[in-house]
N, CA, C and O atoms as a GROMACS GRO file, in nm:
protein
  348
    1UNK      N    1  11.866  10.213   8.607
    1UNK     CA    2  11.966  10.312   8.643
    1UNK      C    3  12.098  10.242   8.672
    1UNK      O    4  12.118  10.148   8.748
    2UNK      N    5  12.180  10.304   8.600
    2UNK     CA    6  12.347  10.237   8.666
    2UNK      C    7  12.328  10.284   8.756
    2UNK      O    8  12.240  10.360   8.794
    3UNK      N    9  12.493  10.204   8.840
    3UNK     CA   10  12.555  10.280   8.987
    3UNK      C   11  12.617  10.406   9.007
    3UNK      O   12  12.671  10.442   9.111
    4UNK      N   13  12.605  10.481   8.887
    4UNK     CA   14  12.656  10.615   8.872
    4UNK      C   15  12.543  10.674   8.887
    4UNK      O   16  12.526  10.742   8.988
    5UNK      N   17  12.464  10.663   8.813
    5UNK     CA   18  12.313  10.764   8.826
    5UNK      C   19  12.218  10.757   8.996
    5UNK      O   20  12.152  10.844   9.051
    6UNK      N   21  12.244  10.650   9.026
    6UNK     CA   22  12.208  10.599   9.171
    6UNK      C   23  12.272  10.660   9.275
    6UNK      O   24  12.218  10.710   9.374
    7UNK      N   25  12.435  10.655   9.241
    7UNK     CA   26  12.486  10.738   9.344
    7UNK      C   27  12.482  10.893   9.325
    7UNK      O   28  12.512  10.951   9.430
    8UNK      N   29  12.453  10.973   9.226
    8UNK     CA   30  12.420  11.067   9.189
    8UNK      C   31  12.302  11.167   9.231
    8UNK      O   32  12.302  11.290   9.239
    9UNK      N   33  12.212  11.080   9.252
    9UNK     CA   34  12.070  11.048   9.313
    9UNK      C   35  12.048  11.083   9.412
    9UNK      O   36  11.974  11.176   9.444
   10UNK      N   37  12.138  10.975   9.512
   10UNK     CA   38  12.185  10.931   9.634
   10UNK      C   39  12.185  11.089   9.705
   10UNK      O   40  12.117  11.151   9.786
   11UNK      N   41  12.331  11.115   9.603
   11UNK     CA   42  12.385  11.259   9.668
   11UNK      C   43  12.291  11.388   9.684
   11UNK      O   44  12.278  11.454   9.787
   12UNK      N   45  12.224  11.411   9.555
   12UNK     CA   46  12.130  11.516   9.527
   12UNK      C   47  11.987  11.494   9.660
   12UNK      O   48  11.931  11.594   9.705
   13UNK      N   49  11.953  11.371   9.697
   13UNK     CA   50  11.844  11.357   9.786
   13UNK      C   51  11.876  11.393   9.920
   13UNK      O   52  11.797  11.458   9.989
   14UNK      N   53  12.008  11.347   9.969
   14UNK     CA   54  12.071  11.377  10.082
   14UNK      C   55  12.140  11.527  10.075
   14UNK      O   56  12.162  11.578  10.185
   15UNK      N   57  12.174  11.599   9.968
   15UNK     CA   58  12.205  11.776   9.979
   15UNK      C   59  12.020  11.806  10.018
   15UNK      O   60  12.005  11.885  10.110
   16UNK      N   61  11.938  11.771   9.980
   16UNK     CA   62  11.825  11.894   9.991
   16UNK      C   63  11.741  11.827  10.062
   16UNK      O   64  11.639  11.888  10.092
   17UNK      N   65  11.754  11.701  10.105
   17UNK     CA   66  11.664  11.662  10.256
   17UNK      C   67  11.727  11.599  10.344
   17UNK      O   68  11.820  11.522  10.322
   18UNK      N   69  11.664  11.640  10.490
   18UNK     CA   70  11.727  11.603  10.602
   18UNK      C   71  11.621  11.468  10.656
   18UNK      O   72  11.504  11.479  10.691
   19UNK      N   73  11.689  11.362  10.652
   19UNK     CA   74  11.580  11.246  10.640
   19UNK      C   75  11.584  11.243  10.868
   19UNK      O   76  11.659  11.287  10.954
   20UNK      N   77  11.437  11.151  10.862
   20UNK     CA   78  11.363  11.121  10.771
   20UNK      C   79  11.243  11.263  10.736
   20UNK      O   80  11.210  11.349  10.817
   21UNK      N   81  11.200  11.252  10.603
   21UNK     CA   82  11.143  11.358  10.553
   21UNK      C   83  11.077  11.350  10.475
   21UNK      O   84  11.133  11.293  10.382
   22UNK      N   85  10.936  11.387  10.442
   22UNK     CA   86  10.817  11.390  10.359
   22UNK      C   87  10.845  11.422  10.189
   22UNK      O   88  10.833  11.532  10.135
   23UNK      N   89  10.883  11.304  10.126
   23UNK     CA   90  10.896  11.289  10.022
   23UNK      C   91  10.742  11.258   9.899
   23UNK      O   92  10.638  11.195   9.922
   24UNK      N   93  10.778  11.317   9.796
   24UNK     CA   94  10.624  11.350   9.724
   24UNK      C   95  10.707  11.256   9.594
   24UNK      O   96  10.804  11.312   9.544
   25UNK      N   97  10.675  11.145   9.553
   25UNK     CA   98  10.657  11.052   9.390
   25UNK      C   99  10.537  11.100   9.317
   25UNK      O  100  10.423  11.130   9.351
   26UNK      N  101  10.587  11.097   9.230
   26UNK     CA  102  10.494  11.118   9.114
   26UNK      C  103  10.543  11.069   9.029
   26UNK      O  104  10.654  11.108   8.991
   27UNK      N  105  10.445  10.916   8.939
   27UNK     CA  106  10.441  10.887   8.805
   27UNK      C  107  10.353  10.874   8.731
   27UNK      O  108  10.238  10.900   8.769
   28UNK      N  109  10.376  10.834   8.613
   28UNK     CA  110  10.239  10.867   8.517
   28UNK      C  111  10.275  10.693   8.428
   28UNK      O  112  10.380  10.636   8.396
   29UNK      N  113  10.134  10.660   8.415
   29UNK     CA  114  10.193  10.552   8.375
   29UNK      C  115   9.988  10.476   8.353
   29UNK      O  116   9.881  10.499   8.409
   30UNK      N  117  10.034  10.385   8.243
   30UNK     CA  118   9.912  10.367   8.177
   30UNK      C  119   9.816  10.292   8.248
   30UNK      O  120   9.832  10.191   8.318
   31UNK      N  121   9.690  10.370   8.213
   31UNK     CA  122   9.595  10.341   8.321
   31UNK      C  123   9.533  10.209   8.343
   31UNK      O  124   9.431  10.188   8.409
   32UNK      N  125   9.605  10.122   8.280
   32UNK     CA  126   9.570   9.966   8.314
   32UNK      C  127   9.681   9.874   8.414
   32UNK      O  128   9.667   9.759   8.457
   33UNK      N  129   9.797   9.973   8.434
   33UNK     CA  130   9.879   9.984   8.536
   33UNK      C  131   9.922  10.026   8.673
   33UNK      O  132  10.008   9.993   8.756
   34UNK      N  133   9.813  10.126   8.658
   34UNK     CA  134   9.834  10.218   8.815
   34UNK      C  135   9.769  10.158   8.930
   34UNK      O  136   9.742  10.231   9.025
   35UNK      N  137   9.727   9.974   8.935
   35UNK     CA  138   9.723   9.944   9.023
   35UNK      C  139   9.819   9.926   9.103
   35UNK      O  140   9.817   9.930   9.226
   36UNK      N  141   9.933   9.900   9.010
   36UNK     CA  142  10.068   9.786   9.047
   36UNK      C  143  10.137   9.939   9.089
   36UNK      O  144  10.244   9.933   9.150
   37UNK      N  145  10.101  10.026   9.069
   37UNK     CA  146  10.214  10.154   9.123
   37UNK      C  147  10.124  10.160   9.269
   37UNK      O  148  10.190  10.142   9.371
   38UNK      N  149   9.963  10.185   9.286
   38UNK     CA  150   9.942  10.177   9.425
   38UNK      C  151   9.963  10.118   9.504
   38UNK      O  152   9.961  10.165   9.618
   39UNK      N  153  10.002   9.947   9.473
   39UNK     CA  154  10.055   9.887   9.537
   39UNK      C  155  10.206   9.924   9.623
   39UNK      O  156  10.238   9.875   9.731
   40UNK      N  157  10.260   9.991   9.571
   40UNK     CA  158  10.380  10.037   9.641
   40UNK      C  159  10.391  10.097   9.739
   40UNK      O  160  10.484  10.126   9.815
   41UNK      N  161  10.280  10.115   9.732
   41UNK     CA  162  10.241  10.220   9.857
   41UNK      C  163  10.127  10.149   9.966
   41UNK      O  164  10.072  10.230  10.041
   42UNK      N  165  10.100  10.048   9.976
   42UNK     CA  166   9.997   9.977  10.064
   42UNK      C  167   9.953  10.070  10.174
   42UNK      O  168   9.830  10.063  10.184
   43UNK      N  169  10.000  10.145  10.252
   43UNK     CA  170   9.912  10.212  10.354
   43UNK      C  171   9.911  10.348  10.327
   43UNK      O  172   9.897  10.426  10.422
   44UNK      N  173   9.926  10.402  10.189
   44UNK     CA  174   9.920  10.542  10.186
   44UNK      C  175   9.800  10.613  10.054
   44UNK      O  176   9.768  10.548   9.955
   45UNK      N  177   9.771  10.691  10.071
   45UNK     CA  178   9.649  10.739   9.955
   45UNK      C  179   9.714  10.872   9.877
   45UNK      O  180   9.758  10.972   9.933
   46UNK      N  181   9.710  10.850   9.756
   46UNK     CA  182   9.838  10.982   9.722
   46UNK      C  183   9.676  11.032   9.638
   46UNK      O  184   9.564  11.009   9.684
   47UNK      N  185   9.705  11.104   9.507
   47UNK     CA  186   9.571  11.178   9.429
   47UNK      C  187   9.619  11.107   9.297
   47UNK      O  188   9.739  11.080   9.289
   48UNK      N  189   9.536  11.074   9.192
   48UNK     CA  190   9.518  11.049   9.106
   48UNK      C  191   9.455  11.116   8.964
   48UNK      O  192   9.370  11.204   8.979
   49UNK      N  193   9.489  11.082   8.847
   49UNK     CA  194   9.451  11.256   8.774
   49UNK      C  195   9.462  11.134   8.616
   49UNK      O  196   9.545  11.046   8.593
   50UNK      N  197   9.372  11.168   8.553
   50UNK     CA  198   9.366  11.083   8.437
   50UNK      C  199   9.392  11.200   8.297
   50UNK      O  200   9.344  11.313   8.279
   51UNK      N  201   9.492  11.112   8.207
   51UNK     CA  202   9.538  11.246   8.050
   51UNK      C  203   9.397  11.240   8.028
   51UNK      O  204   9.310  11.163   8.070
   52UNK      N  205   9.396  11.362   7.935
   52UNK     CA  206   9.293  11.404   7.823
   52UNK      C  207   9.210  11.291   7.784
   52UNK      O  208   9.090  11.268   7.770
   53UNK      N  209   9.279  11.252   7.777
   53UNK     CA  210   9.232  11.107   7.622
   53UNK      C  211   9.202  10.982   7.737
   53UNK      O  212   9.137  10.885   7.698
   54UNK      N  213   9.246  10.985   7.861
   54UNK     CA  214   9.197  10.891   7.956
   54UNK      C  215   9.316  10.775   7.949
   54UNK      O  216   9.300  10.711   8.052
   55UNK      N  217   9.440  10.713   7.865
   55UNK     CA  218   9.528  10.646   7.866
   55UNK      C  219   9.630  10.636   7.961
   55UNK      O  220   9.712  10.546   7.979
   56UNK      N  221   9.616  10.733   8.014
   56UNK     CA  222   9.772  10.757   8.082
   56UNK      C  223   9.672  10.803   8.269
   56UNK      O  224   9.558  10.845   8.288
   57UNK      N  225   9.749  10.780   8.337
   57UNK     CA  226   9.729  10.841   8.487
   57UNK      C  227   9.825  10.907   8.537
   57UNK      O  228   9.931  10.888   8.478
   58UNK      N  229   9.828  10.957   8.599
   58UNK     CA  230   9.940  11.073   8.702
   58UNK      C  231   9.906  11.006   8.855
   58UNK      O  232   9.787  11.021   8.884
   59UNK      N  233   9.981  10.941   8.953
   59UNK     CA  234   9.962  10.959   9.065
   59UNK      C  235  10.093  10.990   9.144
   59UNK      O  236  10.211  10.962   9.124
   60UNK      N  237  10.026  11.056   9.237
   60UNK     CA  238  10.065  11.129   9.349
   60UNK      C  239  10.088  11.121   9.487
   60UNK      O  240  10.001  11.177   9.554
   61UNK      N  241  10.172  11.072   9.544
   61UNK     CA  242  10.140  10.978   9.696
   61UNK      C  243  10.337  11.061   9.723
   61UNK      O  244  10.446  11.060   9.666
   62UNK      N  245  10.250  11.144   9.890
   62UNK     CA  246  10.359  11.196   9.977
   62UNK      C  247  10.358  11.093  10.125
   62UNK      O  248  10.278  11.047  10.205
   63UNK      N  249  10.504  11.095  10.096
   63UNK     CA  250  10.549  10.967  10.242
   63UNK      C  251  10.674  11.001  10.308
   63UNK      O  252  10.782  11.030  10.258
   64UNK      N  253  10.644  10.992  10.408
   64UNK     CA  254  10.768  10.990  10.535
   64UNK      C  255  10.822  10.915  10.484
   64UNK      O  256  10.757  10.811  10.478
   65UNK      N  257  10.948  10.908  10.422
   65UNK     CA  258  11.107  10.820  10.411
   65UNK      C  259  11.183  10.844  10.467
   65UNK      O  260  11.242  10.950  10.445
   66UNK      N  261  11.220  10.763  10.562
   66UNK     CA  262  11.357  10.721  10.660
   66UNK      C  263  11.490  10.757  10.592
   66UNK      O  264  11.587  10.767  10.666
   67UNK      N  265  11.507  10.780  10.449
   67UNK     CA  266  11.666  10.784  10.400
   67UNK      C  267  11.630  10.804  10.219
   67UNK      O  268  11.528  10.784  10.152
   68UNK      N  269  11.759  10.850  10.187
   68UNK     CA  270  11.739  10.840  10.085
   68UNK      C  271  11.742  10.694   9.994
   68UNK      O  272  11.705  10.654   9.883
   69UNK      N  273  11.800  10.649  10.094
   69UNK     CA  274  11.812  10.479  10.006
   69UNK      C  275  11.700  10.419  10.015
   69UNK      O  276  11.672  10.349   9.918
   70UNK      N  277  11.617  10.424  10.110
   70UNK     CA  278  11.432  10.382  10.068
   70UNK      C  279  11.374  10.485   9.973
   70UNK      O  280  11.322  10.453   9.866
   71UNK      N  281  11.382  10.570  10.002
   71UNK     CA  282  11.319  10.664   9.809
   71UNK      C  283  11.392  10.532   9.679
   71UNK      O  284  11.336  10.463   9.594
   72UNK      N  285  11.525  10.545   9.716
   72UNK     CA  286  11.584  10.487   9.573
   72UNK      C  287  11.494  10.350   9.540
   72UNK      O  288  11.434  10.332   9.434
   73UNK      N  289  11.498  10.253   9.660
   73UNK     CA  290  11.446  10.129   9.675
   73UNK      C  291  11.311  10.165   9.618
   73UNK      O  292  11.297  10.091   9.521
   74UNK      N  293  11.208  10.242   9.629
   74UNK     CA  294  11.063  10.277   9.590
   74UNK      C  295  11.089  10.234   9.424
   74UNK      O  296  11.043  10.136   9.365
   75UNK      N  297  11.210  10.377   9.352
   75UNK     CA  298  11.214  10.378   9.236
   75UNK      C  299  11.266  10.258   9.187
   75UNK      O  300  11.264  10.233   9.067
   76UNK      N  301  11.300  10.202   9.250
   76UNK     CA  302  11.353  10.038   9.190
   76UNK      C  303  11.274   9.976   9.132
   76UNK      O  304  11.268   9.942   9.014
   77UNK      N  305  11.162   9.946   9.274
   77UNK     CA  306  11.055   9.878   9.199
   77UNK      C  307  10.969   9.928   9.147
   77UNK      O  308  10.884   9.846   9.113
   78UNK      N  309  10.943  10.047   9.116
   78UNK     CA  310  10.868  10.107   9.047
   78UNK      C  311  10.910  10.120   8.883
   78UNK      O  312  10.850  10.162   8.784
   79UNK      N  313  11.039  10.063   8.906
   79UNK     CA  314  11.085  10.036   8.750
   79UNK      C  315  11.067   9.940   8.636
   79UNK      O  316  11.096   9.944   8.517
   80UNK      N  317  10.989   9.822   8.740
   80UNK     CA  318  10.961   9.727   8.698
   80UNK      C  319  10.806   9.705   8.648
   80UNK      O  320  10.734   9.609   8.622
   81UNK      N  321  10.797   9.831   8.652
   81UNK     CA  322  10.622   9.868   8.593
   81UNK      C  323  10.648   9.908   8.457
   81UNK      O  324  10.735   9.989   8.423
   82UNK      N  325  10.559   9.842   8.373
   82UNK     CA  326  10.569   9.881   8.223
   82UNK      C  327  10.480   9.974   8.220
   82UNK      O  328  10.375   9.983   8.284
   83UNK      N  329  10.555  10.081   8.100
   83UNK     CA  330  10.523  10.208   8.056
   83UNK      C  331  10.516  10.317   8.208
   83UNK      O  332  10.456  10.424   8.202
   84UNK      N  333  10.579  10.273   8.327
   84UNK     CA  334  10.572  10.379   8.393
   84UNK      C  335  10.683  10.489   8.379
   84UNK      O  336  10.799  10.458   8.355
   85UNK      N  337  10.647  10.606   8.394
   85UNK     CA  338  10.754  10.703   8.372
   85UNK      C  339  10.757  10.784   8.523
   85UNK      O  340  10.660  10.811   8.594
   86UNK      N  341  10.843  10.803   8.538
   86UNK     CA  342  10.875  10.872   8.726
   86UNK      C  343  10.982  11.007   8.718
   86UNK      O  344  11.104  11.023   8.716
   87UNK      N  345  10.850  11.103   8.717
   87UNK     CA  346  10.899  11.213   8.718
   87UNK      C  347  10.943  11.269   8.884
   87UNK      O  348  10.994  11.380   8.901
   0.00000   0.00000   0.00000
């Protein structure tokens, strides 16, 4: 993400939540990967949901975030996961 889309982000997270506040991630991302996405989350248990065909995973993990700039920080490193997509 540039610094335009970030601060964009930024703005849209801080109009519709009043931190800190129970934020819900969800990505999908191939199922020989979704360790390295649970990892992001070390003390939290979100739900997990496998495609059709079994390739792909969906997980799901809601967390108290202090700000919107720790959400952003999450998606940071969550960017650095191949084939993850973060809806």
């Amino acid at each position: 993400m540039d610094q335009e889309a970030i601060q964009s982000f930024r703005l849209k997270l801080d109009q519709h939540y009043r931190w800190p506040s129970l934020y819900m991630f969800k990505f999908i991302v191939p199922k020989e990967r979704a360790e390295e996405v649970i990892q992001l989350f070390p003390l939290h248990t979100g739900t997990q949901k496998k495609s059709s065909q079994g390739k792909y995973i969906s997980i799901t993990i809601q967390m108290m975030m202090p700000s919107s700039e720790a959400v952003i920080e999450v998606y940071r490193k969550a960017a650095t996961i191949d084939g993850l997509i973060a809806l």
